[in-house]
N, C-alpha and C positions, 0 to 999 in steps of 0.2 A: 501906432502899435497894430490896428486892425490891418492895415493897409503890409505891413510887412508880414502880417501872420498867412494873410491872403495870396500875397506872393509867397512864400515858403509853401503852402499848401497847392500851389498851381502849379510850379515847378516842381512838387514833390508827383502828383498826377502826373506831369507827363515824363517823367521819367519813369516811373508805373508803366502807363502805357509802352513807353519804348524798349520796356522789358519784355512786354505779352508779345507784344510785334513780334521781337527776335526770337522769342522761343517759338512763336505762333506759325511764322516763316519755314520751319521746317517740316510740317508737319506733313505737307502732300509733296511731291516730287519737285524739285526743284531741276532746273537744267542752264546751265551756261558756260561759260568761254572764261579759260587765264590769258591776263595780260600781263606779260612780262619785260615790259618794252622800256628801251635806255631811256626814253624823254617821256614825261606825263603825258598820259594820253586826253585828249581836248576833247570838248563837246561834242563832236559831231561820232569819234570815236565809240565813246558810252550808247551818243544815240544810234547808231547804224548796229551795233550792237543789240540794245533793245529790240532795235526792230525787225531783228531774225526774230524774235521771241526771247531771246534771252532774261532771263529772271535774276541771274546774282553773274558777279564779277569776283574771280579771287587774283588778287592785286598784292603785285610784287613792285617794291620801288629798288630794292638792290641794285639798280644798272644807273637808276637817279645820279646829275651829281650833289654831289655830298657840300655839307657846311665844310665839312673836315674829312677824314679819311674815309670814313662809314659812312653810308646814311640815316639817318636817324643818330645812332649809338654814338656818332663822332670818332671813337677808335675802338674795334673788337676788340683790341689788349687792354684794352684800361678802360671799363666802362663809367661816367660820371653822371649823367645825365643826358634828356634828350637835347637834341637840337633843336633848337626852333626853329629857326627859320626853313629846317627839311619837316618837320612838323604840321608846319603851314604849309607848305607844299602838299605834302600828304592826304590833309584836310582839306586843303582847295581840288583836290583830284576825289576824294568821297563826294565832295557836296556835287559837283558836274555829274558821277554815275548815277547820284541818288538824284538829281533834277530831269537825268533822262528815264528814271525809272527802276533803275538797276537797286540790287541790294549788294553790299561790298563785303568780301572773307578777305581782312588784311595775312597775306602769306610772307612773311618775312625768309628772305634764302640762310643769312645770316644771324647770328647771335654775339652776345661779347663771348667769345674765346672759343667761337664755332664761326670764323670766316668762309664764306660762298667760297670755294675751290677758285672759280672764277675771276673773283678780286683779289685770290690770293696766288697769283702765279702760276696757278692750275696745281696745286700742292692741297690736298686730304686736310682738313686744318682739325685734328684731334684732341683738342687740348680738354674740351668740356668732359668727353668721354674719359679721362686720364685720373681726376679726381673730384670727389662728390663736393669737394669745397668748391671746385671751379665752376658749380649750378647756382651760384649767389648772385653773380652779376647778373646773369641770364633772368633771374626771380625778380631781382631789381629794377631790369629794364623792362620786364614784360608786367609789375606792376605800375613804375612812369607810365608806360604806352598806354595800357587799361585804365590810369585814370583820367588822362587828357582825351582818350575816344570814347569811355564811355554813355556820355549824353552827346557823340554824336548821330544824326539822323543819318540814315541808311547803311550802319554796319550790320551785319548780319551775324559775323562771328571772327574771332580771332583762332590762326589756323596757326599752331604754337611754334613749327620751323617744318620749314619743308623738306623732306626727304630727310631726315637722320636716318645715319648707319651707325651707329655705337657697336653693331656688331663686326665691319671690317678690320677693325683692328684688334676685335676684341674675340679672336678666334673658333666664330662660327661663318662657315663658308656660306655665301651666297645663296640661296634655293636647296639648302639643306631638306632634308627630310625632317616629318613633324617629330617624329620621336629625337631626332639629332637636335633636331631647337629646344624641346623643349625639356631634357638632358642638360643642353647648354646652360640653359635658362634658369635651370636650377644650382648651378653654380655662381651664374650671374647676377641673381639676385641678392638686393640691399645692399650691390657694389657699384661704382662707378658709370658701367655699363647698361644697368637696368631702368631701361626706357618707360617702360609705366610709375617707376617709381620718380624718375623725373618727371615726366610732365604733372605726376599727384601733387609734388612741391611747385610747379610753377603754375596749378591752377590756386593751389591755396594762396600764391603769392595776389595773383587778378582776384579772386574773391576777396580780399579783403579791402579791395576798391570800389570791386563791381561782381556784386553779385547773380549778377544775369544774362549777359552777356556769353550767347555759348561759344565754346572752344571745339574747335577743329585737332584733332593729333592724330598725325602720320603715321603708318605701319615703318615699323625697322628697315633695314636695308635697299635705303632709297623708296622707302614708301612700296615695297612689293607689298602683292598680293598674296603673297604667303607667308608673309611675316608677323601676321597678329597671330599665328596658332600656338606659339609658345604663352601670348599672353594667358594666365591660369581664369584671372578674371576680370570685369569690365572694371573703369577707374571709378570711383568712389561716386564723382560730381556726378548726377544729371544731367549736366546738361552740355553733353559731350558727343560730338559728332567724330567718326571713325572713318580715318580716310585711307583708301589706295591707290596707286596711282598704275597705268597699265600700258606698257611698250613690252611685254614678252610676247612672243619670241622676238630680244631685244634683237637679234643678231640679223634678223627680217626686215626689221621697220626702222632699222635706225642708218643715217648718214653713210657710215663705212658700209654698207651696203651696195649705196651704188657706186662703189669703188671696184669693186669686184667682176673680173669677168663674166664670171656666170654669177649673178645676185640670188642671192635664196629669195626664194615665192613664197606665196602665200594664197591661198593650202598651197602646205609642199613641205620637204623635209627641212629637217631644221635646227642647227645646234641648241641642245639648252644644257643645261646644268650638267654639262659631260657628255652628254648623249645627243646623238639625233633622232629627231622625232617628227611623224607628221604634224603639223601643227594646223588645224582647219576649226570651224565653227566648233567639233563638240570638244577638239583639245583645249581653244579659250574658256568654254563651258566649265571645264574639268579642271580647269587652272584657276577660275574665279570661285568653284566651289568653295575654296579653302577659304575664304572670308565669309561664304556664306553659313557655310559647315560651324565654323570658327561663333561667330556672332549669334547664331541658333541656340549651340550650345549653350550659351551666355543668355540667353533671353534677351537679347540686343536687337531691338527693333528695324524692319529696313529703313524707318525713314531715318536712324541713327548713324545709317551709311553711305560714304559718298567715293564716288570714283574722281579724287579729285583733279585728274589728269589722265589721258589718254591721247594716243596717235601713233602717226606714222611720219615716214617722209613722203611727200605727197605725188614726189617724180616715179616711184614707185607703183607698175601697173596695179598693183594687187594691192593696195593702199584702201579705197574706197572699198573694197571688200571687207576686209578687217576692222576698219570700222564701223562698219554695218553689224560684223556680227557682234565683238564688243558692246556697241550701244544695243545689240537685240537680246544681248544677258543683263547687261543694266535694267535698262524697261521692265523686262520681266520680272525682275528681282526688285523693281520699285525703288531702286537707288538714286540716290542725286549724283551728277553727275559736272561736269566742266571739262572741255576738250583745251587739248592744247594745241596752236594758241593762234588767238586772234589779232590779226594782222600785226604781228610783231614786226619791231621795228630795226632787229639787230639780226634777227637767222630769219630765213624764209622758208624754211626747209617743212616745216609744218603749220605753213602759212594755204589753207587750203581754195581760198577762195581766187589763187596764183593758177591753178589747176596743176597741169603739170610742165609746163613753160618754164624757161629759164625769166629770172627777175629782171627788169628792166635797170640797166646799170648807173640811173639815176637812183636806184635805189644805195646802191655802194657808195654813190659822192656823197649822197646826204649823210650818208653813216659816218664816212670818214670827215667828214664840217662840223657835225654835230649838229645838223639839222633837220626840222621830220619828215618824213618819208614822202615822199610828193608821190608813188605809186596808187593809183586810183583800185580799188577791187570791186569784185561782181561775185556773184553765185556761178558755181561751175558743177561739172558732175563730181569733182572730186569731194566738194564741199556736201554737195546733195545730203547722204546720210547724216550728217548733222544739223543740215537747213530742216531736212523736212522732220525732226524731233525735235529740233526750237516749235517749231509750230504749233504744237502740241499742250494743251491748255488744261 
C-alpha cells in the first residue's frame, strides 16, 4: 500500500512540475521555426534547429501519412477516435525535439469536418463553421488528443487549428475595417461562426483532461493580424496564448509574385484590401498595431502574444528586408514569435537557408518517391535576420 501510495504521489509531482514548466516557458520571449514538412522530421532536424537558437517548434503533421484517411482523426467526416499508430508517430517526433532541446506547439491544419484545403482537393472545407452542432467532434478529438499528450515531456502548448476563417463564408470581407468587424461580430455572435465562442468550448473540452497545458488560438481570417479587433474580450482560460500570423502585403511576399512581370517590392507600392498602398517598415508597424492596440485594450500581456508565422518568398530581393522589419516589430513589442518554415520538405519557397538559388532537383525526386530531402542547408544572407535573433538569449 505504501509502495503504491508513493508512486501515486511521485507521478502526481511530476506532472505538477510539467504544469509549471509549460506555463513557466512562456513567460520571457520565446523564438523559433514551423515545421510543416510531409515526412517526420528526424534528429538531426530538431537538432540543427536548436542550434540556431531555436527554443520551441510548432509542429504540423497533416502532410504525414495517415493510418487512414486523416492523420490522427482517421476520417474528418466521421470523427471516432485517434489512431494510434499516427499517435505514436507523433509522440516519437515530440520526444526527438524535446531530446534535442526544443519545446513542441502541436498545430493541427485539420479538424473533423474542417479538412486542410490541401487534403481536400484544394476546396474551403466549411462544414464546422455551418452548424454549432458540428463543434462536438472537434471537442472530442481535441479532448482524445489532450489526454494522450498531456504528461508528455516537452509540449509546450496545443495551438487549437491553424488559420480558421469562419469569416469567409460567413460574410465579412477580408481586412475589413474595425468598426465593419466588429458590426459584423455583433451579429455573429452565439452563432455558428463565432470564433471565441468556439475555441471557449473546445478549451473546456482539454480542461477537463488537462488542466494546464496552455492553448494557443488563431486570429480569424487565416490567422491575420487584424482579426482579433472584433474580439470584445479575452477567452475566459488563463492560460491562452494569442496568435497571428504575418505575409501582408500578401500580394508582395507570396509565390504569384514572382510570376509577374514587373513583381511588386518591398518598400514599394502595393495592393491591399482594395487599394494600393506604400508598404515599408512604418506601414508593417501600422499594420501590427492592430493586435497590439487590440490586446492593450484587453489588458492582455505581451508575453500572451505570438507571431506565430511569418515570411516571404525568399527568391524575392526585398525578402530579407521584410523580415527584418517584421521581426524588428516583434522584438520590440516582446512577442513570441516562429518563422515560417524550416527546411521544409514539400515547398522551398520560404525555405531561407536555400538563399535565393533555385532548389537542387534532387529535391523534387525525393518529393515525388516519398523520400527525405537529401538537400544539405547553410546560413545565407537571406536567412541572416532570423539567424541572428535565434541568437538571442
Amino acid at each position: 500500500m505504501f509502495k503504491i501510495s508513493a508512486l501515486c504521489l511521485a507521478l502526481a509531482l511530476s506532472a505538477s512540475v510539467r504544469a509549471a514548466d509549460r506555463a513557466a516557458f512562456w513567460t520571457t520571449t520565446q523564438r523559433g521555426g514551423n515545421s510543416f514538412n510531409r515526412l517526420p522530421p528526424d534528429t538531426r532536424y530538431y537538432q540543427d534547429l536548436r542550434g540556431y537558437g531555436a527554443s520551441w517548434v510548432r509542429l504540423s503533421y497533416d502532410k504525414w501519412k495517415p493510418e487512414q484517411r486523416d492523420f490522427l482523426m482517421g476520417n474528418a467526416d466521421d470523427y471516432q477516435q485517434l489512431m494510434a499508430s499516427d499517435l505514436a508517430t507523433l509522440k516519437a517526433s515530440v520526444a526527438k525535439a524535446h531530446a534535442a532541446g526544443l519545446k513542441v506547439v502541436i498545430a493541427p491544419l485539420s479538424l473533423p469536418l474542417s479538412r486542410w484545403s490541401q487534403n481536400n482537393q484544394g476546396k474551403f472545407d466549411d462544414r464546422i463553421w455551418q452548424d454549432k452542432a458540428h463543434w462536438k467532434a472537434a471537442g472530442q478529438f481535441w479532448q482524445d488528443l489532450a489526454r494522450a499528450l498531456k504528461d508528455t515531456p516537452g509540449i509546450a502548448a496545443y495551438n487549437l487549428i491553424n488559420e480558421p476563417a469562419p469569416e469567409k463564408q460567413g460574410g465579412l470581407a477580408e481586412h475589413a475595417s474595425a468598426p465593419d468587424m466588429q458590426a459584423w461580430y455583433a451579429n455573429a455572435q452565439g452563432g455558428s461562426h463565432d470564433l471565441p465562442a468556439f475555441y471557449q468550448y473546445l478549451i473546456a473540452q482539454i480542461r477537463a483532461v488537462d488542466p494546464y497545458t496552455p492553448v494557443m488560438v488563431d486570429a480569424g481570417w487565416y490567422g491575420a493580424a487584424d482579426a482579433f479587433v472584433y474580439w470584445p474580450e479575452a477567452l475566459q482560460d488563463k492560460r491562452v496564448l494569442y496568435s497571428f500570423h504575418m505575409y501582408e502585403p500578401y500580394q508582395a511576399t507570396s509565390g504569384p509574385n514572382l510570376m509577374r512581370k514587373q513583381p511588386y517590392r518591398y518598400p514599394g507600392e502595393v495592393p491591399f484590401a482594395g487599394k494600393t498602398q506604400l508598404w515599408n517598415q512604418q506601414r508593417v508597424a501600422q499594420y501590427l498595431d492592430a493586435v497590439n492596440g487590440w490586446a492593450r485594450s484587453l489588458a492582455i500581456a505581451p508575453e500572451q502574444i505570438v507571431m506565430g508565422e511569418f515570411g516571404c518568398v525568399r527568391m524575392l530581393d526585398s525578402c530579407s528586408q521584410y523580415l527584418d522589419d517584421v521581426l524588428s516589430y516583434a522584438e520590440d513589442k516582446r512577442y513570441h514569435w516562429a518563422f515560417y518554415s524550416f527546411r521544409e520538405d514539400a515547398w522551398d519557397a520560404m525555405d531561407y537557408e536555400l538563399g535565393q538559388a533555385k532548389v537542387h532537383w534532387r529535391y523534387w525526386e525525393a518529393m515525388e518517391k516519398g523520400l527525405p530531402d537529401p538537400v544539405k542547408r547553410s546560413a545565407t544572407p537571406e536567412f541572416e535576420p532570423i539567424r541572428k535573433r535565434l541568437q538571442q538569449r
